[in-house]
C-alpha positions in Angstrom: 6.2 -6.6 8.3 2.7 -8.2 8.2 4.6 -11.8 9.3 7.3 -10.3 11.9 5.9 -11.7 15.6 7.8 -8.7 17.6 6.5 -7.1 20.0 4.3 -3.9 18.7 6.9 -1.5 19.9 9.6 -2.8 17.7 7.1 -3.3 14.3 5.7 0.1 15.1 9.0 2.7 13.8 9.2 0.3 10.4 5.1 0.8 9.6 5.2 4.9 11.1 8.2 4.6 8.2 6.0 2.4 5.6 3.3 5.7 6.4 5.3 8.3 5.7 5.8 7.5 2.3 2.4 7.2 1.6 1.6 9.7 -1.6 -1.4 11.3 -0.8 -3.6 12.8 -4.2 -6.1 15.4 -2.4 -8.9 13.9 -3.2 -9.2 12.1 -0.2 -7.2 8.6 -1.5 -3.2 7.7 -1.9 -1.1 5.0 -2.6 2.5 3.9 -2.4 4.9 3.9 -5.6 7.6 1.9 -6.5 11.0 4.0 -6.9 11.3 5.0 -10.6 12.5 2.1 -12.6 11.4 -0.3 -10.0 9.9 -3.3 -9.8 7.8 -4.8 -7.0 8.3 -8.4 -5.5 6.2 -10.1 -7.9 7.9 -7.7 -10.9 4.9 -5.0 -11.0 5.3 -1.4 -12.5 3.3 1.4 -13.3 -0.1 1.2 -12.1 0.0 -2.3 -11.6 2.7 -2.0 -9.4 1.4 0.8 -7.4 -2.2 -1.4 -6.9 0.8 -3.9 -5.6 2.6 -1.9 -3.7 -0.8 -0.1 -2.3 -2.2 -3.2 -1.1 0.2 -5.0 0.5 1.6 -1.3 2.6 -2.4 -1.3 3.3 -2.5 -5.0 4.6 1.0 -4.1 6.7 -0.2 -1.4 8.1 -3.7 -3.3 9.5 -2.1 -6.5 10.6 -0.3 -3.9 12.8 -3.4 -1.9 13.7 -2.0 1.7 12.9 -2.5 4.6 11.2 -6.3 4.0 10.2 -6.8 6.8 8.4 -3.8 5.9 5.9 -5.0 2.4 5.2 -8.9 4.1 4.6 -6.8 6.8 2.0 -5.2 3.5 0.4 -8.7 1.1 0.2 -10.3 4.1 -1.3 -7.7 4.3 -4.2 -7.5 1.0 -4.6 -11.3 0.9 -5.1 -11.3 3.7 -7.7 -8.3 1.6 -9.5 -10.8 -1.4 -10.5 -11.5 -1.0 -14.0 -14.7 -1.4 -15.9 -14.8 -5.3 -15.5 -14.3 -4.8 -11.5 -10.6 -6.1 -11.6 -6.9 -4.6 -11.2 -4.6 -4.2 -13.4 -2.4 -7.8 -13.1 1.2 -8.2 -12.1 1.4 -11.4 -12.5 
């Protein structure tokens, strides 16, 4: 999505989609999951994959300037998901 050069009206259904499947924690953050037993593009699972799959919705979803408050919700999970050394868990 972040690459597509359509007009914002034809991007905009496919991120209000990418949004909605945003899993939300109550503590103010959320992130997206892969399906169970699913990989990401680059082969992540488990909390690798979700810091995967949680950054590039986030990036999606600014390149296309929507839903603000979901991409804040995803930074702020993403931040509390650095561990002690100030990285991610790797996928690669």
């Amino acid at each position: 999505l972040q690459s597509m050069e359509a007009p914002e009206g034809q991007v905009a259904p496919y991120l209000d989609a990418l949004e909605a499947l945003q899993a939300r924690d109550g503590e103010g953050m959320a992130c997206w999951k892969p399906g169970s037993g699913e990989r990401t593009a680059f082969a992540g699972y488990g909390l690798a994959g979700q810091v995967e799959a949680t950054a590039t919705a986030a990036l999606a979803l600014m390149a296309g300037k929507r839903h603000p408050e979901a991409v804040r919700k995803a930074l702020a999970w993403l931040t509390a998901q650095k561990g002690p050394e100030g990285a991610w868990p790797s996928t690669q």
